[in-house]
C-alpha positions in Angstrom: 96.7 35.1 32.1 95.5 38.7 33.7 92.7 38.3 36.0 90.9 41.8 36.2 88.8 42.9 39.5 87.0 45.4 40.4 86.6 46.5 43.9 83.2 48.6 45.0 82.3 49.8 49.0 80.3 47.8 51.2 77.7 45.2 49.4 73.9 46.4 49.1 72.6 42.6 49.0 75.2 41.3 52.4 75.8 42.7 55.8 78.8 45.7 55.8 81.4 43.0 57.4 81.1 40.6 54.8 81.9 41.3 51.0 80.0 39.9 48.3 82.4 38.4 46.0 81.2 37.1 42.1 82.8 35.2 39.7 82.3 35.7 35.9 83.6 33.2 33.5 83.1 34.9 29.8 85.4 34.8 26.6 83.6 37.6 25.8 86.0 41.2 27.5 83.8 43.6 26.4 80.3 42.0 27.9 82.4 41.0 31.0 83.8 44.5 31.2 80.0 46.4 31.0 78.7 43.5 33.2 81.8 43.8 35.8 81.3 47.9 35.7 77.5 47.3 36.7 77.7 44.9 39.4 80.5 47.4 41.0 78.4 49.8 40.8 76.0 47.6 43.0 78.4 47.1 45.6 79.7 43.7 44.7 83.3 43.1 43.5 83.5 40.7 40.6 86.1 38.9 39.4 86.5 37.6 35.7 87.9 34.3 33.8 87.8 34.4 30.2 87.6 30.2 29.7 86.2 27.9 32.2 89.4 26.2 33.0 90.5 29.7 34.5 87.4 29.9 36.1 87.6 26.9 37.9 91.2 27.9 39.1 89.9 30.9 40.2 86.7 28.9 42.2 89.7 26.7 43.7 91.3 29.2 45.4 89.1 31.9 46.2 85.6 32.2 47.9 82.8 33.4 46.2 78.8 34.3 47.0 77.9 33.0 43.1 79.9 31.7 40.1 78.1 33.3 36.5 78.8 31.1 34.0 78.2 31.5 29.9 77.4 28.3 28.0 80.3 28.5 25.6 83.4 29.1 26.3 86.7 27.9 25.0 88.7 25.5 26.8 85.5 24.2 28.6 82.0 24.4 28.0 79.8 25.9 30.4 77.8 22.4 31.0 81.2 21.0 32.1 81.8 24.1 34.4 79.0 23.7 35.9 79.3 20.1 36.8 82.8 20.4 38.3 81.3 23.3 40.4 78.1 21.7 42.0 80.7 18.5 42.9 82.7 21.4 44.7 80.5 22.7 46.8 76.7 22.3 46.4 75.9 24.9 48.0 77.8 27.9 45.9 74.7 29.6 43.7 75.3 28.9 40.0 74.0 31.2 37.1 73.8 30.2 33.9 73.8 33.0 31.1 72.8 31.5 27.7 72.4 32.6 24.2 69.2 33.7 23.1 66.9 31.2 22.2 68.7 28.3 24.3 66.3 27.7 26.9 66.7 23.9 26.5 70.3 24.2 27.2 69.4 26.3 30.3 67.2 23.5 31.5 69.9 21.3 31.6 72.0 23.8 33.0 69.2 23.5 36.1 69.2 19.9 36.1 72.7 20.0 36.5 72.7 22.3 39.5 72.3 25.8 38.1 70.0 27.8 40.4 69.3 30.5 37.6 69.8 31.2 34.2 69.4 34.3 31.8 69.2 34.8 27.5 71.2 37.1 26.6 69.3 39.7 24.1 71.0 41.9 21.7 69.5 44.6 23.2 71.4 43.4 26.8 68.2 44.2 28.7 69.5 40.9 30.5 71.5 42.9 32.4 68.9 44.5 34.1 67.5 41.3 35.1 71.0 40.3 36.2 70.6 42.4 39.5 67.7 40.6 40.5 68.2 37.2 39.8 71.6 37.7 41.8 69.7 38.8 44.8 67.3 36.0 44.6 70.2 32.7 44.4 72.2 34.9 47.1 69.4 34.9 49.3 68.5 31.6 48.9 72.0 30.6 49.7 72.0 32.7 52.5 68.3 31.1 53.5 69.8 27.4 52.7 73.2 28.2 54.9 70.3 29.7 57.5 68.8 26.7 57.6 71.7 24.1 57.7 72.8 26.3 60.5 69.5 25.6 62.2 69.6 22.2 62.0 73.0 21.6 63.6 71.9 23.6 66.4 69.0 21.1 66.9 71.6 18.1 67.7 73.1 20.0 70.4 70.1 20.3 72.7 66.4 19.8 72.6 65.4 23.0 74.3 67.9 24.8 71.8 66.2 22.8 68.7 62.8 24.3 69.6 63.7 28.0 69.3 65.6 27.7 65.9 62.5 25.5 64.5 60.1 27.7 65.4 61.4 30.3 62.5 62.4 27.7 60.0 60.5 27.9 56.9 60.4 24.1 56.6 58.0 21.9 58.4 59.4 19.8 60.9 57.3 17.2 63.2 58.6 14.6 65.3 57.2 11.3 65.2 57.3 8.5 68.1 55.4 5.0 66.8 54.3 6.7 63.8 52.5 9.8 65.9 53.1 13.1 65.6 54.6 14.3 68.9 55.8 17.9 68.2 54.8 20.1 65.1 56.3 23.9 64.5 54.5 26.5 63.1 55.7 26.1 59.9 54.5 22.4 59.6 50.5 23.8 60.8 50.8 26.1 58.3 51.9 23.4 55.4 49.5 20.7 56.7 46.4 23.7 57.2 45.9 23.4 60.9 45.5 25.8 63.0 45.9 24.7 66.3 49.0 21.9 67.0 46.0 20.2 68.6 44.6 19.2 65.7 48.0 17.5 64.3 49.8 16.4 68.0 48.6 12.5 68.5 47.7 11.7 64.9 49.4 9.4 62.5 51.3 11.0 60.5 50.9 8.5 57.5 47.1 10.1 57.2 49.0 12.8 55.5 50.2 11.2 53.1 48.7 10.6 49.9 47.6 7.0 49.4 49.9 6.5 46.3 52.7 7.4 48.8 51.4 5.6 52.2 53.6 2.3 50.9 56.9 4.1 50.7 56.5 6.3 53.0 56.0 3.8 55.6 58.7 1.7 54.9 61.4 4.1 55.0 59.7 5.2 58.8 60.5 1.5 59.5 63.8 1.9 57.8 65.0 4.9 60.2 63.4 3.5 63.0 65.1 -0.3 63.0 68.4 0.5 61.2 69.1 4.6 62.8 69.9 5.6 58.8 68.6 9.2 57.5 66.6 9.2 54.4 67.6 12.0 52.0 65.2 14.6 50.4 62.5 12.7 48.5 60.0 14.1 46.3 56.1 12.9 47.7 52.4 14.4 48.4 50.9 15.2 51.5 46.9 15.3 52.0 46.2 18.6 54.0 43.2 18.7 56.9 41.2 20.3 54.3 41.6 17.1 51.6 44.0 19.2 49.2 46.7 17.7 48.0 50.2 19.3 48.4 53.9 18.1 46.7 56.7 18.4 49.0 60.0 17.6 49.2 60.5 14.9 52.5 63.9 14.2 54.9 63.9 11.9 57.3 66.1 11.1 60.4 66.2 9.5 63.8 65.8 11.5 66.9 65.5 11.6 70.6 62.4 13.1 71.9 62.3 13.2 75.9 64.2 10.4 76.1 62.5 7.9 73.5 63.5 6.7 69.9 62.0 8.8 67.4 61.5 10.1 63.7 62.0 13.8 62.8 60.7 14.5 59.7 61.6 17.5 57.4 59.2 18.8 53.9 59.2 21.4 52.7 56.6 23.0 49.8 58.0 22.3 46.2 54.4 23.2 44.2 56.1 25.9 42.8 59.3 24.9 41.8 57.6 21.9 40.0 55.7 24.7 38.1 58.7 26.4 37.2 60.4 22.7 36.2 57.4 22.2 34.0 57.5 25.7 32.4 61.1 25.3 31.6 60.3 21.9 30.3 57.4 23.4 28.3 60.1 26.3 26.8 62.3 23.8 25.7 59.6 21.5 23.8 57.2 23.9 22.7 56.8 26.8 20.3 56.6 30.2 22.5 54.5 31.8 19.8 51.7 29.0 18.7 52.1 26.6 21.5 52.5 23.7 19.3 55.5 21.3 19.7 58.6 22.6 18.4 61.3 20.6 16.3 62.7 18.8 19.3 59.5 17.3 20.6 58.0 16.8 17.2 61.2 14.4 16.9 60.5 12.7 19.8 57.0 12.4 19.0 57.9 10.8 15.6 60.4 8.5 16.8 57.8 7.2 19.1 55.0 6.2 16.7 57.9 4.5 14.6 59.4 2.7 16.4 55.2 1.3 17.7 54.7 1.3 14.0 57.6 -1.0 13.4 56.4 -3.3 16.4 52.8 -3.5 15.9 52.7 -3.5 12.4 50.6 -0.5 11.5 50.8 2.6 8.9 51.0 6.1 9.4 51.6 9.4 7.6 53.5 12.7 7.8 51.9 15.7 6.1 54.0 18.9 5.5 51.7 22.0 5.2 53.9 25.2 4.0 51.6 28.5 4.0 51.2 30.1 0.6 51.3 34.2 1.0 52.8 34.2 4.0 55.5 36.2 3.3 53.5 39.0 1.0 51.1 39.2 4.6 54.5 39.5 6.9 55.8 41.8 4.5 53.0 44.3 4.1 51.2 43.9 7.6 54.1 43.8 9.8 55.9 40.7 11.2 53.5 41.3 14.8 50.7 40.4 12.9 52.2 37.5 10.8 53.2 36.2 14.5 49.5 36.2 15.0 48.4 34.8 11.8 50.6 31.5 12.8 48.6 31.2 16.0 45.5 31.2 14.5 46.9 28.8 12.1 48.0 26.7 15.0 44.6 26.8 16.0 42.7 26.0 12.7 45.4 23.4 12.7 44.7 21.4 15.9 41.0 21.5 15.8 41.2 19.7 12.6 43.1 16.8 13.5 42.4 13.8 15.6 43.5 13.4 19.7 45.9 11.4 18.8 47.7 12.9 16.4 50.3 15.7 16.8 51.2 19.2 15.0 54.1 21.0 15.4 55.5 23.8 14.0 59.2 23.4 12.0 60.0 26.8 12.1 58.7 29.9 9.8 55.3 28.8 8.4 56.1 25.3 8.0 54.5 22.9 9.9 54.4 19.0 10.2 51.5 16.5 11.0 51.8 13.3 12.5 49.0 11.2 11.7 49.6 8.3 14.1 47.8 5.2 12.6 45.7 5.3 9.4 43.8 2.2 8.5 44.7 3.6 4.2 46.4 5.8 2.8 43.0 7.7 1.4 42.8 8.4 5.0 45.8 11.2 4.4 43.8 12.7 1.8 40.9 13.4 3.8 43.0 15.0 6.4 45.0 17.5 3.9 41.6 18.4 2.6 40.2 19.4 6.0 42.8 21.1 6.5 43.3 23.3 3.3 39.4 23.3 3.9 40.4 25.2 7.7 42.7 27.8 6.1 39.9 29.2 3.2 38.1 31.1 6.2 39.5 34.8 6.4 42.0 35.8 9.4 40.9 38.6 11.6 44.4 40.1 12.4 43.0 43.3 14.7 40.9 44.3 12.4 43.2 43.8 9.3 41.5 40.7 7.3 43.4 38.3 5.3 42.9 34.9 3.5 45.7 32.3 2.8 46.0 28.7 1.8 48.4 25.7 2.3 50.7 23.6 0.1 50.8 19.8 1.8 53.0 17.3 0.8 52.2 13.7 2.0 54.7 10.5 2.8 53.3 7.5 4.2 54.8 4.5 6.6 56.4 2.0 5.3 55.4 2.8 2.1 57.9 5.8 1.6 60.2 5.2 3.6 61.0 3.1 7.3 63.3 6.2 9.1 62.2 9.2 10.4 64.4 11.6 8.7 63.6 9.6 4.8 59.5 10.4 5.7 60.4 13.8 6.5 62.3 14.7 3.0 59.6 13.0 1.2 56.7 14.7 2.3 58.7 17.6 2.5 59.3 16.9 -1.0 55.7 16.4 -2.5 55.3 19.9 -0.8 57.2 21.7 -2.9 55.9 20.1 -5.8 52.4 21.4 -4.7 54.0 25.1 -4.6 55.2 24.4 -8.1 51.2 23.6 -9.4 50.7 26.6 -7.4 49.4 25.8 -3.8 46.6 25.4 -2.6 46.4 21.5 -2.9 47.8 18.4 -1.7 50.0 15.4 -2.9 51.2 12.3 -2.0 55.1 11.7 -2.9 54.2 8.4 -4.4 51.1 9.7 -6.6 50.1 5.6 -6.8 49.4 5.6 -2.9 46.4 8.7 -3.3 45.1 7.3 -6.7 42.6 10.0 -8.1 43.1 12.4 -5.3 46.2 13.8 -5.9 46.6 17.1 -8.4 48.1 15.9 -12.1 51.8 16.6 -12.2 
């Protein structure tokens, strides 16, 4: 197969003497081509693989700055691209470009080494981002190279070592009996001293977060009686000032002025756990209402059956569909129908007990899990709080509006023992509500709400 490359002047991200080379794997020629034209124009020259068993020819015997890879590809998938390429070299920045909507798949993409992502959007503003996010893994490589740099220069002399940790932005102290013998700036700053006086002499398990003081210690003894290095742990540190910090910790033996010692590596992670936990949150939760999406309310339900199933107990599943939403989308605009779901959402959760969960299916269907009930009247008085919720009007920016909700009901065990069986029943006895004409409730076995359900 043709490889095709384009070839710009000097890089505007790298130093003049060193060319910043990209690969793109994309089945796609005509967003390669745009993507390929853009970067050049940047300075970089990019080279493209239309399947990801060409790309990782191309990985094999060239050297690039970054590797962008799209999820799917023929041949291989991205995922599998991705895996081959962290195995390869660690170190080489790897972008994921997804399809809109697939955040989950770009948080596995990260989990398996990815240092980026981007959604594409049909209106390819994604490639304005592109720049960007490009700089931001390149310079982190170039930091992270920096930095292994730095420490290698450390095992060739002492006095050498203290220059080149003096700039790193890690902190590194050195420990002899469990006492903190040397600390560089970046360490004061991390632990909130401000003098190396306040950290030199003190132990460095005080801190350390007492849920961490047991481990810790033991891999100090570990390095100290068996010389091995400790890799990068994830742990808390307990600052001078009593807050609490997450860091990332490497440990390894070390001679300070002639005595057996610990250095000891962290480095802040606070705010990649954030971004961890925000991609986590994209992935199981609806953008627009903040309720659990599909995936989690799956989870959720799978959960609380298979507890059901061992402790012996009943719950339900009610399936509200909104009635009129589609004449409000229709002749208010779909910006405010986007809002009319989250104040849905929030009628919705202030309805229902702590420990039950709503989520939101899709459209303007959503699903609640009622996680024990003690009868099955107990559904009933649920779907009539919540139709109850909906009769208030909905201030959308002025615009007011008034909807109700049809809710079908299916009960554990009584409908059904499987998750997906209680989901097409109540789903179900909802529809039969929209055939009465909304605004109600019903059970999909009329026997389990006696009186309370609507006459078919």
């Amino acid at each position: 197969m043709q490889i095709e490359t384009t070839k710009a002047g000097s890089g505007l991200h790298e130093p003049e003497s060193e060319e910043v080379r990209i690969l793109y794997m994309e089945d796609d020629t005509g967003l390669a081509r745009l993507l390929q034209a853009r970067l050049g124009r940047l300075g970089y020259r990019v080279d493209l693989a239309i399947d990801g068993e060409q790309g990782l020819e191309l990985a094999r015997r060239n050297s690039y700055q970054a590797v962008l890879v799209d999820y799917s590809m023929p041949v291989l998938g991205g995922m599998s691209v991705i895996g081959s390429l962290v195995e390869q070299d660690r170190s080489l920045p790897v972008i994921m470009i997804t399809g809109n909507g697939d955040e989950k798949i770009a948080v596995e993409a990260m989990k398996l080494g990815a240092r980026d992502y981007l959604v594409k959007d049909l209106d390819l503003r994604y490639l304005e981002l592109l720049p960007m996010v490009l700089e931001k893994v390149l310079l982190e490589r170039r930091l992270a190279l920096e930095r292994e740099s730095m420490l290698g220069a450390i095992r060739e002399s002492e006095e050498r070592y203290r220059k080149l940790v003096e700039l790193s932005p890690d902190g590194i102290v050195i420990c002899c009996g469990s006492r903190v013998e040397f600390a560089n700036p970046a360490a004061l700053i991390l632990l909130g001293a401000e003098l190396p006086e306040q950290i030199l002499g003190a132990l460095i398990l005080g801190f350390v977060h007492p849920d961490s003081v047991d481990l810790f210690q033991a891999q100090l003894e570990l390095i100290e009686s068996s010389g091995v290095n400790i890799p990068w742990l994830e742990e808390r540190f307990v600052r001078l000032d009593a807050a609490e910090l997450d860091v990332e910790v490497s440990g390894v033996p070390f001679a300070f002025r002639g005595r057996p010692a610990v250095q000891i590596i962290f480095r802040d992670i606070t705010a990649r756990l954030a971004a961890n936990r925000a991609l986590e949150r994209m992935a199981y939760y609806d953008q627009l209402t903040q309720l659990p999406n599909r995936a989690l309310f799956f989870d959720r339900l799978n959960v609380n059956l298979a507890q059901a199933k061992r402790y012996s107990f009943s719950f339900a599943l009610l399936y509200l569909d909104l009635d009129g939403f589609k004449r409000v989308n229709d002749s208010l605009g779909h910006d405010r129908g986007d809002f009319l779901l989250a104040q849905v959402a929030g009628r919705l959760e202030r309805s229902l007990r702590g420990s039950d969960t709503v989520s939101r299916m899709g459209g303007d269907e959503f699903v609640i899990i009622m996680s024990r009930i003690g009868a099955p009247g107990d559904a009933a008085l649920v779907a009539a709080k919540v139709i109850s919720a909906l009769e208030g009007a909905f201030d959308l920016n002025g615009e007011l509006c008034f909807i109700t909700g049809s809710i079908g009901i299916s009960l554990y065990p009584a409908d059904a023992d499987d998750a997906d069986t209680l989901l097409k029943k109540a789903d179900s006895a909802m529809y039969k509500v929209k055939q009465w004409g909304g605004n109600s409730f019903r059970y999909h076995d009329r026997k389990a709400g006696g009186d309370q359900t609507p006459d078919s």
